[in-house]
N, CA, C and O of each residue as an XYZ file, in Angstrom:
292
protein
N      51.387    102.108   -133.158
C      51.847    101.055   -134.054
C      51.407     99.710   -133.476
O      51.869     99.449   -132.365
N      50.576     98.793   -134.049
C      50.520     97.829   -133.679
C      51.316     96.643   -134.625
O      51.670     96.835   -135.788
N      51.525     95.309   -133.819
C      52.660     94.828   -133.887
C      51.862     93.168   -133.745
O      50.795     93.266   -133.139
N      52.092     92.156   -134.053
C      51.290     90.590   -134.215
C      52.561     89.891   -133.727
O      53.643     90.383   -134.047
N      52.519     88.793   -132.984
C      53.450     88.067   -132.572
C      52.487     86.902   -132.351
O      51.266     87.059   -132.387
N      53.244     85.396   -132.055
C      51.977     84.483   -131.985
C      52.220     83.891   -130.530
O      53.389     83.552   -130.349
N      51.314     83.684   -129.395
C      50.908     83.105   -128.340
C      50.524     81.787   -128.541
O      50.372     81.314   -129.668
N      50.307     80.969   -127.183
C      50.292     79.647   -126.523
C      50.187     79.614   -125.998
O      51.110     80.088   -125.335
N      49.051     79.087   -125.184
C      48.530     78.777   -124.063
C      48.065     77.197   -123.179
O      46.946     76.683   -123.169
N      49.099     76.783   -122.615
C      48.748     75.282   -122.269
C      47.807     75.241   -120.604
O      48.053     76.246   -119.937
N      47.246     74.672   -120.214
C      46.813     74.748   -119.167
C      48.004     73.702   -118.070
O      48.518     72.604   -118.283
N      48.093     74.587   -116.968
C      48.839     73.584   -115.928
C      48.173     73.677   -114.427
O      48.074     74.623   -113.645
N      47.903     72.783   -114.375
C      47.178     72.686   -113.258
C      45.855     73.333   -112.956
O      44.960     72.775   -113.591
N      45.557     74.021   -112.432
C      44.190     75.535   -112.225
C      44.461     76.353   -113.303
O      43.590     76.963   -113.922
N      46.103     76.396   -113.641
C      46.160     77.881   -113.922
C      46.521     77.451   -115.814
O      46.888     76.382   -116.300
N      46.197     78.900   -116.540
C      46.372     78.503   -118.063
C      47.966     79.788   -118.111
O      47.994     80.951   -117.708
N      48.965     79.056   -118.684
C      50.115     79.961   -119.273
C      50.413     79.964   -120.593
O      50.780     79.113   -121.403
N      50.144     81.233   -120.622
C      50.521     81.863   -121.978
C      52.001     82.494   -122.026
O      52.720     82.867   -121.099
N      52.263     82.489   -123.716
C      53.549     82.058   -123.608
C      53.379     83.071   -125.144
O      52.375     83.168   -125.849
N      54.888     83.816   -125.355
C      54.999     84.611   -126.443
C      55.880     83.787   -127.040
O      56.701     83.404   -126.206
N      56.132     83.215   -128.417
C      57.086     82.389   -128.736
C      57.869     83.290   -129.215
O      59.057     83.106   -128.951
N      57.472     84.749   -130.196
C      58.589     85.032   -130.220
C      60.069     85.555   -129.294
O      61.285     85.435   -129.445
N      59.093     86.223   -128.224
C      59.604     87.147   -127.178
C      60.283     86.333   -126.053
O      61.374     86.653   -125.579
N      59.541     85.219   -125.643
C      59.850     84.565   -125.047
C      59.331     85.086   -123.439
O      60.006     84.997   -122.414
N      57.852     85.681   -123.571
C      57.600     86.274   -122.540
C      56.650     85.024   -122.158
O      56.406     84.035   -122.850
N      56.142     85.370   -120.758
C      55.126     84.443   -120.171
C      54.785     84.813   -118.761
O      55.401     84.860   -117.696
N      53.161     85.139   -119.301
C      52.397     85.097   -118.244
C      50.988     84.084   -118.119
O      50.572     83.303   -118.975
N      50.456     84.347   -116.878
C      49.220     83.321   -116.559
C      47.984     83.596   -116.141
O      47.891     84.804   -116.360
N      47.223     83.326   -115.791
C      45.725     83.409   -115.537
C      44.950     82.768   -115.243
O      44.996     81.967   -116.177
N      43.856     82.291   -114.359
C      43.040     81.416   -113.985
C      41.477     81.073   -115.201
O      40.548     80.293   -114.990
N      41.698     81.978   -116.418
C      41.112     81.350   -117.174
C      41.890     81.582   -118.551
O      43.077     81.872   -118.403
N      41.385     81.495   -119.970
C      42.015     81.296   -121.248
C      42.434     82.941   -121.452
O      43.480     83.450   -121.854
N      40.625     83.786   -120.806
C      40.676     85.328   -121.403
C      41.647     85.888   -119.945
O      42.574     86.669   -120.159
N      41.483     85.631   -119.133
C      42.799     86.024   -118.546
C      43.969     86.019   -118.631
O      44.676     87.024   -118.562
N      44.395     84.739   -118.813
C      45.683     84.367   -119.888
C      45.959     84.943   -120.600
O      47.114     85.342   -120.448
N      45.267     85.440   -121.835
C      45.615     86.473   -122.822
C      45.338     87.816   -122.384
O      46.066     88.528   -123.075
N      44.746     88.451   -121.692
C      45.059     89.878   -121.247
C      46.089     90.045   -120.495
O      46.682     91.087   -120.774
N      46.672     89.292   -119.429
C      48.150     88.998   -118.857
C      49.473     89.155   -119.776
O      50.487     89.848   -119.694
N      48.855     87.917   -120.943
C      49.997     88.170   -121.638
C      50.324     89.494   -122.445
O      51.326     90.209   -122.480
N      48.841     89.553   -123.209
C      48.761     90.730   -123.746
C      49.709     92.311   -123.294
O      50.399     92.967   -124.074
N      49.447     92.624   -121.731
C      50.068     93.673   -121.062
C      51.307     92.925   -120.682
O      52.264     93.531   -120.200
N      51.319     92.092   -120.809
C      53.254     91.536   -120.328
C      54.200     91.647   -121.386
O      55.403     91.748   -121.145
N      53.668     91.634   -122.714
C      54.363     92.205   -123.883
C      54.529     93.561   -124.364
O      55.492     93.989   -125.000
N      53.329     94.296   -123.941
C      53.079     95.641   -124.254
C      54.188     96.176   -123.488
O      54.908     96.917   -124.157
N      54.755     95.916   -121.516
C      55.363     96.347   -120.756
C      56.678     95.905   -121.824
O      57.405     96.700   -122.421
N      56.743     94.396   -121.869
C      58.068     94.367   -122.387
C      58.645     94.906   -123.382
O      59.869     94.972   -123.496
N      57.668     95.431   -124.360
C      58.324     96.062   -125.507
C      58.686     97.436   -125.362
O      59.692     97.932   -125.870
N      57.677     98.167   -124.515
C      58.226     99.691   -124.101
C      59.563     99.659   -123.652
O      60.069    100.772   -123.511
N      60.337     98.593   -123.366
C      61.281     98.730   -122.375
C      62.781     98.731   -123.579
O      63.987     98.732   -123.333
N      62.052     98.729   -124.845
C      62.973     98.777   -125.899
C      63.056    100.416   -126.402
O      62.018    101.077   -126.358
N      64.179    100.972   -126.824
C      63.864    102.048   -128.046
C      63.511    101.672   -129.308
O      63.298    100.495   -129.600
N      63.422    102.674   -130.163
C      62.583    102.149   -131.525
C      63.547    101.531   -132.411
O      63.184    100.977   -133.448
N      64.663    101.593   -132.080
C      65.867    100.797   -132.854
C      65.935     99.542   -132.797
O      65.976     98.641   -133.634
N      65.942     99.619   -131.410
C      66.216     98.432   -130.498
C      65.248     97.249   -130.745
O      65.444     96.042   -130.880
N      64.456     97.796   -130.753
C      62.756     97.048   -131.114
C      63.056     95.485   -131.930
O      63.786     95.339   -132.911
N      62.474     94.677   -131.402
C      62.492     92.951   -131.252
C      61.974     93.304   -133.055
O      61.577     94.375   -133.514
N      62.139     92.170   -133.664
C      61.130     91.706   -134.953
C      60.371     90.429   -134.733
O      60.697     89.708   -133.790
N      59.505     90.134   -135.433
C      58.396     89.273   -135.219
C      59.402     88.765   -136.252
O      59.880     89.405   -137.188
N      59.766     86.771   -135.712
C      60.776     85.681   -136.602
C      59.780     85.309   -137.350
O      59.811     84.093   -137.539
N      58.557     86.049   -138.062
C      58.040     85.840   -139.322
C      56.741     84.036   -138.860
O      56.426     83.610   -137.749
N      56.481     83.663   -139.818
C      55.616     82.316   -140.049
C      56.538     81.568   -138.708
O      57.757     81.672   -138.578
N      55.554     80.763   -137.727
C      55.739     79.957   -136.642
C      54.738     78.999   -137.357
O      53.729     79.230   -138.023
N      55.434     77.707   -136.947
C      54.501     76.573   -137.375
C      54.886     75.657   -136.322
O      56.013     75.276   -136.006
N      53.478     75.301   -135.717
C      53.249     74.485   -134.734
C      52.658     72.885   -134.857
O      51.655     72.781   -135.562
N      52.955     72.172   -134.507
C      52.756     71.267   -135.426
C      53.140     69.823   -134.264
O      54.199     69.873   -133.638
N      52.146     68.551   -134.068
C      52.248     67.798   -132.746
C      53.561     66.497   -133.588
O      53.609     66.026   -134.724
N      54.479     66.301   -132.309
C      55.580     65.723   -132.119
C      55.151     64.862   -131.775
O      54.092     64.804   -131.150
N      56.060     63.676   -132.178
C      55.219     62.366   -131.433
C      56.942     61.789   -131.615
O      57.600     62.100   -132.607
N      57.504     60.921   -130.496
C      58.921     60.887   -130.640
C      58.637     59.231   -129.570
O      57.559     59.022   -129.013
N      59.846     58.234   -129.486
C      60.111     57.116   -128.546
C      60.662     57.047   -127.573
O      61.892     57.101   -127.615
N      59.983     56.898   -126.292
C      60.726     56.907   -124.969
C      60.722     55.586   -124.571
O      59.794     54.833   -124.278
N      61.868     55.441   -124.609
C      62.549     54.055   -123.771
C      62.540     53.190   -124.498
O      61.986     53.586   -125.524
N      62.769     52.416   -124.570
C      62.955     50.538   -125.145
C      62.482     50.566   -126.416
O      62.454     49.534   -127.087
């Protein structure tokens, strides 16, 4: 059964972290395609760790979208 959830990947420092928004998993990698094969198997582990009942749902449409907000004065 395959299953779609949506990822994020910001770079920090050397390293790029990827990030499951729904799951709330996160792993990292020293490049973008590392990043996503990390994450990739960090979700796969995390979801086995469910039964089929139990099993997370994908919270549907994520919309990402840049914030721009006022700091200070």
């Amino acid at each position: 059964m395959s299953r779609r959830f949506t990822a994020v990947i910001n770079k920090e420092g050397k390293w790029y972290v990827a990030h499951c928004v729904e799951l709330g998993v996160v792993s990292q990698g020293k490049s973008i395609e590392e990043a996503q094969a990390n994450l990739k198997e960090a979700v796969e582990l995390y979801l086995e760790s469910f039964g089929d009942e139990d099993m997370p749902e994908s919270s549907g449409e994520v919309l990402l979208y840049p914030l721009e907000v006022t700091v200070g004065d």
